[in-house]
C-alpha positions as CSV (number, residue, x, y, z in Angstrom):
1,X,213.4,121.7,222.5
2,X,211.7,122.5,225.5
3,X,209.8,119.5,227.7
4,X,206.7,120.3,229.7
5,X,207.3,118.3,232.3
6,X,210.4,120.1,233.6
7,X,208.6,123.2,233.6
8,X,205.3,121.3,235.3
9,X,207.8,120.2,238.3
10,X,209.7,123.9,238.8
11,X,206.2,125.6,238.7
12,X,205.1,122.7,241.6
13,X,208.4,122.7,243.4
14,X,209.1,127.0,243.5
15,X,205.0,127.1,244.1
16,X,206.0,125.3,247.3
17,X,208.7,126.6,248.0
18,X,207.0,130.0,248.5
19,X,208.2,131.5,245.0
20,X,205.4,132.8,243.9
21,X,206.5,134.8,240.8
22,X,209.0,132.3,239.1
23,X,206.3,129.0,239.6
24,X,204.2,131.1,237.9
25,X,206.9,131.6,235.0
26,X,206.9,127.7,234.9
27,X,203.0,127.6,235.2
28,X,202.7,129.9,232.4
29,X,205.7,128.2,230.3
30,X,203.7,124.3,231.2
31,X,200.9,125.3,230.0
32,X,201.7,126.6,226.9
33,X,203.4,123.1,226.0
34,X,201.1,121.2,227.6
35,X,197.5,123.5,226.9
36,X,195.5,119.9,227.1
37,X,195.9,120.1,231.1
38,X,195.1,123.2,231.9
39,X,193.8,122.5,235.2
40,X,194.2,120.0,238.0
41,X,191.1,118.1,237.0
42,X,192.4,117.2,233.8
43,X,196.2,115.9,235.1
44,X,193.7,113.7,237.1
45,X,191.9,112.2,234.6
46,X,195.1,112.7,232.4
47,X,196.4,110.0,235.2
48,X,194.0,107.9,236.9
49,X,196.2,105.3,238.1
50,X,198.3,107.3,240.2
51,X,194.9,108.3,241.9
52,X,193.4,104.9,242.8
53,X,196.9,104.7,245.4
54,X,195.0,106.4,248.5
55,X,198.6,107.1,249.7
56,X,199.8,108.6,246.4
57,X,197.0,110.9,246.3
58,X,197.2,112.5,249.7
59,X,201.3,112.9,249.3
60,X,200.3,114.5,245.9
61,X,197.7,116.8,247.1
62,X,200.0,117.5,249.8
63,X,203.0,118.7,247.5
64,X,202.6,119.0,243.8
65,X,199.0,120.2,244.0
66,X,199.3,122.5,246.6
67,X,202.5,123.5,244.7
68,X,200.4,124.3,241.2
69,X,197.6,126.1,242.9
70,X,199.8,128.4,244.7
71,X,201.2,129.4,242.0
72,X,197.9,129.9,240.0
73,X,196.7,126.8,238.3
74,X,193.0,125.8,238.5
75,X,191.5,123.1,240.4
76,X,188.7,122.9,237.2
């Protein structure tokens, strides 16, 4: 059984890391497990609470975000 967070964290982590093609094997393989957030608007409202933290939201934007979009995910 495959869990779509692992592959939500290797497509932010390798996106980060510069590894373009393989986040986008984990971007492709989170989303097909996960099609309900298909963008980073709806893990947002997926998550609200995370989001009120000010300090949260900027270390988030900062790595798993910029992780996800380098690798191909929509901001909408």
């Amino acid at each position: 059984m495959k869990l779509w967070y692992n592959a939500f964290w290797l497509a932010a982590a390798l996106g980060l890391k510069g590894e373009i093609d393989e986040a986008k094997e984990m971007l492709t393989e989170f989303v097909e497990l996960k099609p309900e957030w298909y963008s980073l608007a709806r893990l947002r409202a997926a998550f609200p609470g995370f989001y009120r933290n000010p300090a949260y939201a900027e270390l988030e934007k900062k790595t798993v975000e910029a992780g996800l979009l380098r690798a191909g995910f929509p901001e909408e």
